[in-house]
PDB file with SEQRES, HELIX, SHEET and CRYST1 records, atoms N, CA, C and O in Angstrom:
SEQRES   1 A   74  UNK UNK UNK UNK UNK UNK UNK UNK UNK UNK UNK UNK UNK          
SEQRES   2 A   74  UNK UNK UNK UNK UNK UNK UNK UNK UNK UNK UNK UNK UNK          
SEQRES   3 A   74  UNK UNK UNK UNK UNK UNK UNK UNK UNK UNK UNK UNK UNK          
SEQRES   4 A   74  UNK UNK UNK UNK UNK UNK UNK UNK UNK UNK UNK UNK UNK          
SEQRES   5 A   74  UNK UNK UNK UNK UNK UNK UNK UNK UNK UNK UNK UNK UNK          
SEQRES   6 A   74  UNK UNK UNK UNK UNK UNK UNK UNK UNK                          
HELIX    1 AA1 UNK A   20  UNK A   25  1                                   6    
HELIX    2 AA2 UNK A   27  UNK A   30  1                                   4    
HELIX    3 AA3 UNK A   46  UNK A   51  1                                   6    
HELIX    4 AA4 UNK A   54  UNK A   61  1                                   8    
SHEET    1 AA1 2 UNK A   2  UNK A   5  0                                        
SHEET    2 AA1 2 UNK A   8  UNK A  11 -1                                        
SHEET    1 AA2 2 UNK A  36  UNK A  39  0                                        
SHEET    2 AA2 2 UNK A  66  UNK A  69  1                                        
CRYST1    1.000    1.000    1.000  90.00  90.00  90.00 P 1           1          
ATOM      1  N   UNK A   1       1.610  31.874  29.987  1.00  0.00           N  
ATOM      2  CA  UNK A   1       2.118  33.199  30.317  1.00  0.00           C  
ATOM      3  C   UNK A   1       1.399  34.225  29.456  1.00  0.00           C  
ATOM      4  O   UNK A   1       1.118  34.154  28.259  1.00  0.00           O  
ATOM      5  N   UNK A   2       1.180  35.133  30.275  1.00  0.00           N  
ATOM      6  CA  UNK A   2       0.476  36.425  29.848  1.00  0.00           C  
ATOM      7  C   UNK A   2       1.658  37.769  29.152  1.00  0.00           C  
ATOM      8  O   UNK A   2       2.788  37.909  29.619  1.00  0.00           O  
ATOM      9  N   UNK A   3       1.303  38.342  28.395  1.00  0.00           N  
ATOM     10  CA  UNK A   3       1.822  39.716  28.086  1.00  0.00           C  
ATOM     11  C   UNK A   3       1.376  40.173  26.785  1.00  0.00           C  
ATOM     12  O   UNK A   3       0.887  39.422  25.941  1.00  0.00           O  
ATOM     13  N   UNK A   4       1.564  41.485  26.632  1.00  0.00           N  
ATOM     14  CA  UNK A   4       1.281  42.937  26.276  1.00  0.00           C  
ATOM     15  C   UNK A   4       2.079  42.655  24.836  1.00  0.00           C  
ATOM     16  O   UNK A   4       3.297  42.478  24.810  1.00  0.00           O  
ATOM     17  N   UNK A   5       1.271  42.636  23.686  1.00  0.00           N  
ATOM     18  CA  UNK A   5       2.637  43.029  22.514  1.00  0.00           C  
ATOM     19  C   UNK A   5       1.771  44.120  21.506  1.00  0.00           C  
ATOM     20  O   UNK A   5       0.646  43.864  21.078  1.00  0.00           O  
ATOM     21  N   UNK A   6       2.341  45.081  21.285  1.00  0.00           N  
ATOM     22  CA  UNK A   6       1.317  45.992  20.391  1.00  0.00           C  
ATOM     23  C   UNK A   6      -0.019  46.388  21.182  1.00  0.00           C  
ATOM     24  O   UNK A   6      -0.958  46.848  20.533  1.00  0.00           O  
ATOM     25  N   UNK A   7      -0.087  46.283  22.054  1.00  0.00           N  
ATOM     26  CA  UNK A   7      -1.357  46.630  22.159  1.00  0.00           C  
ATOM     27  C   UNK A   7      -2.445  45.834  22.678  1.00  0.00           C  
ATOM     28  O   UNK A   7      -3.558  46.179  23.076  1.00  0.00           O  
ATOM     29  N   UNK A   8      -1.819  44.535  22.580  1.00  0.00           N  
ATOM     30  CA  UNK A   8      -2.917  43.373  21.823  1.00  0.00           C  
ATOM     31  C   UNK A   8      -2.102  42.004  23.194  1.00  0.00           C  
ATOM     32  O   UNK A   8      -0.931  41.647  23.331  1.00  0.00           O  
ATOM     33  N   UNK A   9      -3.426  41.574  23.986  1.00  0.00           N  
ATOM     34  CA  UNK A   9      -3.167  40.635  24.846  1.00  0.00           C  
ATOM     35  C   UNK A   9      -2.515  39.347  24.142  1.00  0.00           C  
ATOM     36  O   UNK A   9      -3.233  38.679  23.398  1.00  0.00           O  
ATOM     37  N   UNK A  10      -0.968  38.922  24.386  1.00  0.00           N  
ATOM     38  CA  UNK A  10      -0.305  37.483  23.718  1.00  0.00           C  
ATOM     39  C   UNK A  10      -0.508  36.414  24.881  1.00  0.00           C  
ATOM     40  O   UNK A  10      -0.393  36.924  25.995  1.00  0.00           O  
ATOM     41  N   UNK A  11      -0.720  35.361  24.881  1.00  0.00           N  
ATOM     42  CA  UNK A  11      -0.777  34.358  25.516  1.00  0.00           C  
ATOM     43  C   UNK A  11       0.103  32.978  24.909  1.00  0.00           C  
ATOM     44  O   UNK A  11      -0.175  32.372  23.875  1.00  0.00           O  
ATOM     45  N   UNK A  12       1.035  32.725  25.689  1.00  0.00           N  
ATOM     46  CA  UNK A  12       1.863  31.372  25.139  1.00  0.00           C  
ATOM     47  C   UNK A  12       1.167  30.218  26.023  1.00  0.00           C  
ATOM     48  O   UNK A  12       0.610  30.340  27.113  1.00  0.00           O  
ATOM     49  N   UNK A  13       1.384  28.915  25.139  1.00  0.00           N  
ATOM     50  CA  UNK A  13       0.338  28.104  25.867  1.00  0.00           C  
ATOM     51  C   UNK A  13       1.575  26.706  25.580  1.00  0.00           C  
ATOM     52  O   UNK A  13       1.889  26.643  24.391  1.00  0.00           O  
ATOM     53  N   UNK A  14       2.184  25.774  26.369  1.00  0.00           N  
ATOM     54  CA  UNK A  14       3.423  25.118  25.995  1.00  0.00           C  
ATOM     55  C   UNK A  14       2.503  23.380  26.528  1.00  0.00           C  
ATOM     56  O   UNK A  14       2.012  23.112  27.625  1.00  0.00           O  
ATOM     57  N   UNK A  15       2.569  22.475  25.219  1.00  0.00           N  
ATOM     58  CA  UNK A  15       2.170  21.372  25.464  1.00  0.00           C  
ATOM     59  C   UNK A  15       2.989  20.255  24.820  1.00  0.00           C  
ATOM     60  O   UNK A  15       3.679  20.428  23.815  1.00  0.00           O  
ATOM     61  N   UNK A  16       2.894  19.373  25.316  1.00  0.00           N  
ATOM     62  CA  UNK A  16       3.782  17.675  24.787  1.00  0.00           C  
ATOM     63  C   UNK A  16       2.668  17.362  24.103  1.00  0.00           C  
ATOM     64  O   UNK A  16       1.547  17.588  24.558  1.00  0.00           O  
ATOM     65  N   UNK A  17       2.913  16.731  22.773  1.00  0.00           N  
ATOM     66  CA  UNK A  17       2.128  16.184  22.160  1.00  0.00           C  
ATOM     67  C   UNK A  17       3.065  15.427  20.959  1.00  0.00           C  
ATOM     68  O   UNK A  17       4.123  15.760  20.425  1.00  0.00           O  
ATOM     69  N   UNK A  18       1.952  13.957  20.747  1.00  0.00           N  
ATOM     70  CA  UNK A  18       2.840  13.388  19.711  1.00  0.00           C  
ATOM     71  C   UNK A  18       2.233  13.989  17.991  1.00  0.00           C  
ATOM     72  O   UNK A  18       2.772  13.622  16.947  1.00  0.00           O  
ATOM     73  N   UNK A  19       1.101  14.899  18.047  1.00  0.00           N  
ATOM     74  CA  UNK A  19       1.369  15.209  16.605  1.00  0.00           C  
ATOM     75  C   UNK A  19       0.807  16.564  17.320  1.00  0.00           C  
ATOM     76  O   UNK A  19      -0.206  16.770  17.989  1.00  0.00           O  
ATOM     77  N   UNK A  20       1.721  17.277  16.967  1.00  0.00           N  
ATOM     78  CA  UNK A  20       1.920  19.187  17.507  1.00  0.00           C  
ATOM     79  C   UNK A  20       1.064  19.789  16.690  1.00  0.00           C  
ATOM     80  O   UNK A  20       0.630  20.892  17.021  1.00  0.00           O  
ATOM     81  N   UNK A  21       0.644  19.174  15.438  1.00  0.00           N  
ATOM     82  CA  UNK A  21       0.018  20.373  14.570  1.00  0.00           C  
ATOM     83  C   UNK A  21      -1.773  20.187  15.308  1.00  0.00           C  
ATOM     84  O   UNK A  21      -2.418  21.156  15.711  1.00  0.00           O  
ATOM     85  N   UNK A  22      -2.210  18.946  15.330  1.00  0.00           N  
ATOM     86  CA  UNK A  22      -3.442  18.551  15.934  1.00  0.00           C  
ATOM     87  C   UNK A  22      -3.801  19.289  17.026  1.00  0.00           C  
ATOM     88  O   UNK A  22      -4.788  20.024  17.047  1.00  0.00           O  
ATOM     89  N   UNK A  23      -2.818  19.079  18.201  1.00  0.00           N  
ATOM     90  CA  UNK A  23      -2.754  19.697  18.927  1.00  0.00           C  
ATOM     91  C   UNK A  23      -2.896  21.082  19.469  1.00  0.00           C  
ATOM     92  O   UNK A  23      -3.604  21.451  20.405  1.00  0.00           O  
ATOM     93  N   UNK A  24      -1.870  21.980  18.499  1.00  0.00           N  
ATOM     94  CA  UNK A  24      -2.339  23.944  18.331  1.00  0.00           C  
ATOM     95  C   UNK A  24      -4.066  23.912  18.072  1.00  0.00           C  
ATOM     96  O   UNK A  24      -4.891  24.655  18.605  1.00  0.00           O  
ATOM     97  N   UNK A  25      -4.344  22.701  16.984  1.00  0.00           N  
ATOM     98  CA  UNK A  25      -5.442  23.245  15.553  1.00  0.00           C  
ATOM     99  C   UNK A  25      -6.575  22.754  17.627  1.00  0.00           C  
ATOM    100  O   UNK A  25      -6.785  23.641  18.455  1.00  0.00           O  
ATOM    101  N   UNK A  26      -6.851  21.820  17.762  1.00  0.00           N  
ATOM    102  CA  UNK A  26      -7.382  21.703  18.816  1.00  0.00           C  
ATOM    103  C   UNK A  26      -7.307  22.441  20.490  1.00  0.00           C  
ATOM    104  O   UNK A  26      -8.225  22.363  21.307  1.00  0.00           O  
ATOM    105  N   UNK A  27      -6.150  23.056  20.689  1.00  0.00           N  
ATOM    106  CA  UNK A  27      -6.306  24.201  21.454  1.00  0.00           C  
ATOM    107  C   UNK A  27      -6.922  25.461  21.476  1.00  0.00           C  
ATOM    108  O   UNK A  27      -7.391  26.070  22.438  1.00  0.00           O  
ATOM    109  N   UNK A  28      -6.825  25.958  19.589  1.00  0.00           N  
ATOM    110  CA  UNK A  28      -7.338  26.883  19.676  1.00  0.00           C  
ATOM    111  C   UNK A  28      -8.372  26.380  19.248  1.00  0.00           C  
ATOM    112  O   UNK A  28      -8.227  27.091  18.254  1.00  0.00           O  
ATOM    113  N   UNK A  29      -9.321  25.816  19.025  1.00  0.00           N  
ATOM    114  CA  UNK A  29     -10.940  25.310  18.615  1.00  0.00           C  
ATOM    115  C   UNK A  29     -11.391  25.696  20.146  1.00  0.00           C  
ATOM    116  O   UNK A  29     -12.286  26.508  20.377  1.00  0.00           O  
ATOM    117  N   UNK A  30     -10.673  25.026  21.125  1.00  0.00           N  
ATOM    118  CA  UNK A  30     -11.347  25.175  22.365  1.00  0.00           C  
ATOM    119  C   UNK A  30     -11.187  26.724  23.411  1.00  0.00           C  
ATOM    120  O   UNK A  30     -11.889  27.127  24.338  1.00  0.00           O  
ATOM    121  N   UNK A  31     -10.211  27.180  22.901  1.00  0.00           N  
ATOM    122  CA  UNK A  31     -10.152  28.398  23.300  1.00  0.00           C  
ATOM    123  C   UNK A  31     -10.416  29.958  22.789  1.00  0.00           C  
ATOM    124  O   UNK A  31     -11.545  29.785  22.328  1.00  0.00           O  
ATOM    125  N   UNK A  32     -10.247  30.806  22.651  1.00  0.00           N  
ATOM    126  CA  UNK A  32     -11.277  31.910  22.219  1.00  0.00           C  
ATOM    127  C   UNK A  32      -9.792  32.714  21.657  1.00  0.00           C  
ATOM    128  O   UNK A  32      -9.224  33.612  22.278  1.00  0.00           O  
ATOM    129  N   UNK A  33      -9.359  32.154  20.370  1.00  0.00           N  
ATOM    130  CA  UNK A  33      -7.577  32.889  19.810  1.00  0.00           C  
ATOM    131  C   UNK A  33      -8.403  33.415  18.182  1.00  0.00           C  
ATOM    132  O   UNK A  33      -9.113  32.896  17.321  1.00  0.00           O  
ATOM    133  N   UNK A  34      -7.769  34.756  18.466  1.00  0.00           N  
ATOM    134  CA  UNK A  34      -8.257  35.423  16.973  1.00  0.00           C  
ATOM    135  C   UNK A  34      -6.736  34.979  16.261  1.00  0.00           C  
ATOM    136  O   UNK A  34      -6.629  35.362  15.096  1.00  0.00           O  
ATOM    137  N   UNK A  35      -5.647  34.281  16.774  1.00  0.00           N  
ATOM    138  CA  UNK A  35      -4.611  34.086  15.461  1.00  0.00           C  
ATOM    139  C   UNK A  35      -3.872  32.938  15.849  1.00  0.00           C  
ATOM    140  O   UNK A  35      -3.718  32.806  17.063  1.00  0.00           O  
ATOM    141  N   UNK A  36      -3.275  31.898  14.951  1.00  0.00           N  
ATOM    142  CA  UNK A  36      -2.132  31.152  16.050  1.00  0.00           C  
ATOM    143  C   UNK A  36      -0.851  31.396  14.925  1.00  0.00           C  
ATOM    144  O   UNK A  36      -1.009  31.359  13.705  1.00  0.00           O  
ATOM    145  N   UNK A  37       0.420  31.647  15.605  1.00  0.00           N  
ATOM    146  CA  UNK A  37       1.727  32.094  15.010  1.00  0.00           C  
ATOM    147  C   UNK A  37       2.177  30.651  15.182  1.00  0.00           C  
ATOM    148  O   UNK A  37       1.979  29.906  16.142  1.00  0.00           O  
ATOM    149  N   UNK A  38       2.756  30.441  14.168  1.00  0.00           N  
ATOM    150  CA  UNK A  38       4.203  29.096  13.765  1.00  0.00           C  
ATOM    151  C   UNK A  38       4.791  29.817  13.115  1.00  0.00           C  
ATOM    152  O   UNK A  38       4.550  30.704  12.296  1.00  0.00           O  
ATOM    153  N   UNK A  39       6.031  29.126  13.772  1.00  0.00           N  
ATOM    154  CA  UNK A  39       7.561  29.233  12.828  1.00  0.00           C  
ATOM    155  C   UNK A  39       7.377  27.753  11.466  1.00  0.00           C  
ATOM    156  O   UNK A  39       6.493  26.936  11.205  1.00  0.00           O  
ATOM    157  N   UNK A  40       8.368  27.981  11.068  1.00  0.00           N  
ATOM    158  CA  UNK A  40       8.555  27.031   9.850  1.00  0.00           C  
ATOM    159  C   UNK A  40      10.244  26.964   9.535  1.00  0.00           C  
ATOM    160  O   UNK A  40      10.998  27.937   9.562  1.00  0.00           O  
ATOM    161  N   UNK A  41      10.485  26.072   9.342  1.00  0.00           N  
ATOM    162  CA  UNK A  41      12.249  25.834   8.453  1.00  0.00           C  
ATOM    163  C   UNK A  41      11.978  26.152   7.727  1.00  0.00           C  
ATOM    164  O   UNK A  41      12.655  27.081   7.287  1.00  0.00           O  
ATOM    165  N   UNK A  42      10.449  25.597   6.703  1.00  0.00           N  
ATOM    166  CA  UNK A  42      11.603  26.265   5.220  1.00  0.00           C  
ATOM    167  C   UNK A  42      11.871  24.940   4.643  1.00  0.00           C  
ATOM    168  O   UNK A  42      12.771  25.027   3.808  1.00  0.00           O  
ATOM    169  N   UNK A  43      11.290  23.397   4.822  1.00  0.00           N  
ATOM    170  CA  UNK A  43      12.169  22.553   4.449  1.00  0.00           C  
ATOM    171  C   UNK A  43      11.203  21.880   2.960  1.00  0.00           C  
ATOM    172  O   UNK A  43      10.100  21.341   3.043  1.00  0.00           O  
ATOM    173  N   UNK A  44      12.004  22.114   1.662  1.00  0.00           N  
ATOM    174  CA  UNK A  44      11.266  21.469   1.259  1.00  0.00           C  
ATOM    175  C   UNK A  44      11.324  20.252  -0.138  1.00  0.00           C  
ATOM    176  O   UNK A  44      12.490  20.436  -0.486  1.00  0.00           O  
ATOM    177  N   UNK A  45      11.005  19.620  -0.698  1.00  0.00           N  
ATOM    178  CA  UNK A  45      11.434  18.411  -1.488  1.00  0.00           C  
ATOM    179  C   UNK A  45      11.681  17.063  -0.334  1.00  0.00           C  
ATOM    180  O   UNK A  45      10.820  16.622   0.428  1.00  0.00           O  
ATOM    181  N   UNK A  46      12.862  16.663  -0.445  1.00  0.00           N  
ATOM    182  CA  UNK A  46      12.964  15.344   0.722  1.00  0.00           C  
ATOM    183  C   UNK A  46      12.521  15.648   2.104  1.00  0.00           C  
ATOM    184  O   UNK A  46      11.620  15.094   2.734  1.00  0.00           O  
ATOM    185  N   UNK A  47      13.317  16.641   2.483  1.00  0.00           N  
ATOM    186  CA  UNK A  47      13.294  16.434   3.633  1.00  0.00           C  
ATOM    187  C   UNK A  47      11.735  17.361   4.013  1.00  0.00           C  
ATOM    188  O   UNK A  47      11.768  17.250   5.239  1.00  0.00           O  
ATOM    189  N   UNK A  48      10.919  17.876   3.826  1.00  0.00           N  
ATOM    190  CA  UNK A  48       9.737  18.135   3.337  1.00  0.00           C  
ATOM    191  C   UNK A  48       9.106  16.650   3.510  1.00  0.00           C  
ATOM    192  O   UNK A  48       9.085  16.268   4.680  1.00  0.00           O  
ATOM    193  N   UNK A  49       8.838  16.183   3.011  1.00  0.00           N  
ATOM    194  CA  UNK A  49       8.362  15.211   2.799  1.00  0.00           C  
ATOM    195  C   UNK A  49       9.046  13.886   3.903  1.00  0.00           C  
ATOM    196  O   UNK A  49       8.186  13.006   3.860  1.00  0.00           O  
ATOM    197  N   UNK A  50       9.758  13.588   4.481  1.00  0.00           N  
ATOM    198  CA  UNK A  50      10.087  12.841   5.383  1.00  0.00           C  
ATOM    199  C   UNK A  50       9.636  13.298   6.896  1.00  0.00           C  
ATOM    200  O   UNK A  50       9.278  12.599   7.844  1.00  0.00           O  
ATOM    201  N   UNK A  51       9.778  14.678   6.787  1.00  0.00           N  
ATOM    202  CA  UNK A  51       9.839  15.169   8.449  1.00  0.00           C  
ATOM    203  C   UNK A  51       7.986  15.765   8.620  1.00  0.00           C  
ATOM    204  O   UNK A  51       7.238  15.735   9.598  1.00  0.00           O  
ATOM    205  N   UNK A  52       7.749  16.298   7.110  1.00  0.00           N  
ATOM    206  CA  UNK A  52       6.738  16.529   7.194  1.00  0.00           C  
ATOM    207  C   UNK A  52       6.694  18.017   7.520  1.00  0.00           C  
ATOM    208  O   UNK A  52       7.749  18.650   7.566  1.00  0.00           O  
ATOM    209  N   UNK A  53       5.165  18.780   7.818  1.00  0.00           N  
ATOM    210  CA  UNK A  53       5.185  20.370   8.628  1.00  0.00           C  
ATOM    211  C   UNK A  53       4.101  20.547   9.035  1.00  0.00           C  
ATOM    212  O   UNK A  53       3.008  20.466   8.476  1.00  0.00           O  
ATOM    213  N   UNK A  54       4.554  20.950  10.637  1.00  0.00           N  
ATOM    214  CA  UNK A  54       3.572  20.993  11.098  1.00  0.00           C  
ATOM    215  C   UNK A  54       3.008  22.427  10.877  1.00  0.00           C  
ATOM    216  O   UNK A  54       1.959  22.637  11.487  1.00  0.00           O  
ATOM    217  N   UNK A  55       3.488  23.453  10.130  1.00  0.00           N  
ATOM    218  CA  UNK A  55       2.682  24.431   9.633  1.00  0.00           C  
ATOM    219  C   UNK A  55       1.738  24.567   9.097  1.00  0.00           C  
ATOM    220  O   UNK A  55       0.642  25.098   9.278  1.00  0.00           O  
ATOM    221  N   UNK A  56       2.531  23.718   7.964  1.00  0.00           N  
ATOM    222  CA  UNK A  56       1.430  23.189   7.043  1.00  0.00           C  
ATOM    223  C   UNK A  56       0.390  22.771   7.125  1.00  0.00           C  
ATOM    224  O   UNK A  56      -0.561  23.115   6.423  1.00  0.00           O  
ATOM    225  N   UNK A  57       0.375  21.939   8.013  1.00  0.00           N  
ATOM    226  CA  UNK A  57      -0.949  20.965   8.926  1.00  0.00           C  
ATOM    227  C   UNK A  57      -1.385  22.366   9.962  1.00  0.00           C  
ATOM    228  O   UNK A  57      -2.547  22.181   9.600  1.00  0.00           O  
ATOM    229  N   UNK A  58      -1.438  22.928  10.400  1.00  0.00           N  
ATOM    230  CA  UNK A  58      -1.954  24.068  11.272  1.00  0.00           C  
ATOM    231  C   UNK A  58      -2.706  24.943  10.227  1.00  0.00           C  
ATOM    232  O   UNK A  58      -3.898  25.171  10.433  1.00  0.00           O  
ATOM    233  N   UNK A  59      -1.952  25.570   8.857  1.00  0.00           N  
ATOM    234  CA  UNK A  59      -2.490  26.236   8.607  1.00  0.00           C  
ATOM    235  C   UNK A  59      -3.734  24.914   7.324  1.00  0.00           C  
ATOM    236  O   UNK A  59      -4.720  25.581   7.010  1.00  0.00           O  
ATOM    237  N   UNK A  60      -3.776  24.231   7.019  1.00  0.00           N  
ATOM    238  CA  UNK A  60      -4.530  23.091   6.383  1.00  0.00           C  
ATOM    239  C   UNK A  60      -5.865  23.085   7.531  1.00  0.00           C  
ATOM    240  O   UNK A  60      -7.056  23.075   7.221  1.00  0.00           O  
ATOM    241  N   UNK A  61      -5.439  23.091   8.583  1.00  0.00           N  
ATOM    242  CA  UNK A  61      -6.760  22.856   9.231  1.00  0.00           C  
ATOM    243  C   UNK A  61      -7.390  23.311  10.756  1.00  0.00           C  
ATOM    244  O   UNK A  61      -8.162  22.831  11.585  1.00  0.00           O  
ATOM    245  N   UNK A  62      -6.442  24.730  10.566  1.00  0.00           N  
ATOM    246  CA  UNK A  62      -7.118  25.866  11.360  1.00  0.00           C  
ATOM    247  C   UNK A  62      -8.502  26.240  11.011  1.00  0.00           C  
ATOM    248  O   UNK A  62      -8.969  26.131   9.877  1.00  0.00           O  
ATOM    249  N   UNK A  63      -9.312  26.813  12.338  1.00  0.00           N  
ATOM    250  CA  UNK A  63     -10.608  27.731  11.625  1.00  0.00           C  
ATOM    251  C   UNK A  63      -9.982  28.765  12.415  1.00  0.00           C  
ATOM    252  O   UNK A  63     -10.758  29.256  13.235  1.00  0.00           O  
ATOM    253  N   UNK A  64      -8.581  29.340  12.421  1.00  0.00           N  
ATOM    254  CA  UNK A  64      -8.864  31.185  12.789  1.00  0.00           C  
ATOM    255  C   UNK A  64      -7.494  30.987  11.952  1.00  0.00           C  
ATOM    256  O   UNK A  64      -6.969  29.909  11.677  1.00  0.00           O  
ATOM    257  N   UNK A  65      -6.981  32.447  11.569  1.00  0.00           N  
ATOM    258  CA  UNK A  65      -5.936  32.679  10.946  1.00  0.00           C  
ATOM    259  C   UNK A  65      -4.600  32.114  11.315  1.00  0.00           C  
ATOM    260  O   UNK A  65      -4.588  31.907  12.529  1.00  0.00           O  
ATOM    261  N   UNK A  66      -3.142  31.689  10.580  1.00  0.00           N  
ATOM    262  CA  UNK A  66      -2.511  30.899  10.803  1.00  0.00           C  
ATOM    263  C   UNK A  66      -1.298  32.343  10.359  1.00  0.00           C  
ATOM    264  O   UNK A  66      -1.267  32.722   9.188  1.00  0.00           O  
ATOM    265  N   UNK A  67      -0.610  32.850  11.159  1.00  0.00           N  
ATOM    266  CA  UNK A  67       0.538  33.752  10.621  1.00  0.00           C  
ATOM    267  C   UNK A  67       2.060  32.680  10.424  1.00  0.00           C  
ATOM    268  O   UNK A  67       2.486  32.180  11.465  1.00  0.00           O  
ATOM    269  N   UNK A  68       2.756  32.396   9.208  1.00  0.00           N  
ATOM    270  CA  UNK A  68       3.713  31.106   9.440  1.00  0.00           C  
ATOM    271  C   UNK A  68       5.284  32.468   9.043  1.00  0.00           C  
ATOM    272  O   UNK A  68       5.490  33.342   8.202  1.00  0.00           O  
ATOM    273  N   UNK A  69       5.939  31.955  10.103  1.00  0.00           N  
ATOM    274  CA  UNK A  69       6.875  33.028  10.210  1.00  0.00           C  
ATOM    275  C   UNK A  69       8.574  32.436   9.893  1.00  0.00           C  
ATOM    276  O   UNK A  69       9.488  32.147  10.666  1.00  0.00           O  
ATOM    277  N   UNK A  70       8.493  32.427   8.769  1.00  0.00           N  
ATOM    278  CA  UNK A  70      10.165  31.625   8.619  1.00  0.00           C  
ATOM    279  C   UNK A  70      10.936  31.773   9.329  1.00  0.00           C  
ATOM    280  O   UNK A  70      10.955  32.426  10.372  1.00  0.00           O  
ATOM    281  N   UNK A  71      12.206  30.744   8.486  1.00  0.00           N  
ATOM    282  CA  UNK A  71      13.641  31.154   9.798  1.00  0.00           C  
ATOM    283  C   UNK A  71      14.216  32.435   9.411  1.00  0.00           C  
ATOM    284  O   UNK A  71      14.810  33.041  10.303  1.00  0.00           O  
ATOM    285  N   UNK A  72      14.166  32.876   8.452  1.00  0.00           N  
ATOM    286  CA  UNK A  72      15.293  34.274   8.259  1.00  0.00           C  
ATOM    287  C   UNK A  72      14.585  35.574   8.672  1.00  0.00           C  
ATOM    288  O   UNK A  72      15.067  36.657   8.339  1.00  0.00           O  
ATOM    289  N   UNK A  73      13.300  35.482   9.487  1.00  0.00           N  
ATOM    290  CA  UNK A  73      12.233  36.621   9.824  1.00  0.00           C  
ATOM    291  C   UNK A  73      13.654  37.279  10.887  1.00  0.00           C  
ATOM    292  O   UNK A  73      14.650  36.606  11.151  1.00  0.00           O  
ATOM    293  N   UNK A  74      13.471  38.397  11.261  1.00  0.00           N  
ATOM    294  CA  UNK A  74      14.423  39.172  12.614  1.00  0.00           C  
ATOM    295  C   UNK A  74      14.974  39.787  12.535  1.00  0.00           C  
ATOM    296  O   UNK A  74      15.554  40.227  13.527  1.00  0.00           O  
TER     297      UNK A  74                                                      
END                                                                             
């Protein structure tokens, strides 16, 4: 889906994947994105470390900018 935010063409792009962060970091390699936005929990010590983040991993191994937008942003 296409739309207008600021000014500035947004495009949402919705895929199944078993590791999500690979996945964004490889969508946008192949496509032409000056930014990719993630949310984040916020989770960190155990459960950090059990569940893992896929932010983390997006912004670890993006080549375009990674904006990571917590839960209490709104």
């Amino acid at each position: 889906a296409k739309d207008a935010l600021f000014g500035m063409n947004v495009t949402v792009h919705v895929e199944i994947a078993d590791d999500v962060a690979a996945a964004i970091v490889a969508l946008a390699a192949k496509t032409d994105v000056a930014l990719i936005a993630v949310g984040t929990h916020s989770r960190t010590g155990f459960q950090h470390a059990l569940m893992g983040s896929v932010a983390e991993s997006v912004v670890r191994n993006a080549t375009v900018p990674v904006l990571v937008v917590g839960p209490h942003v709104g």
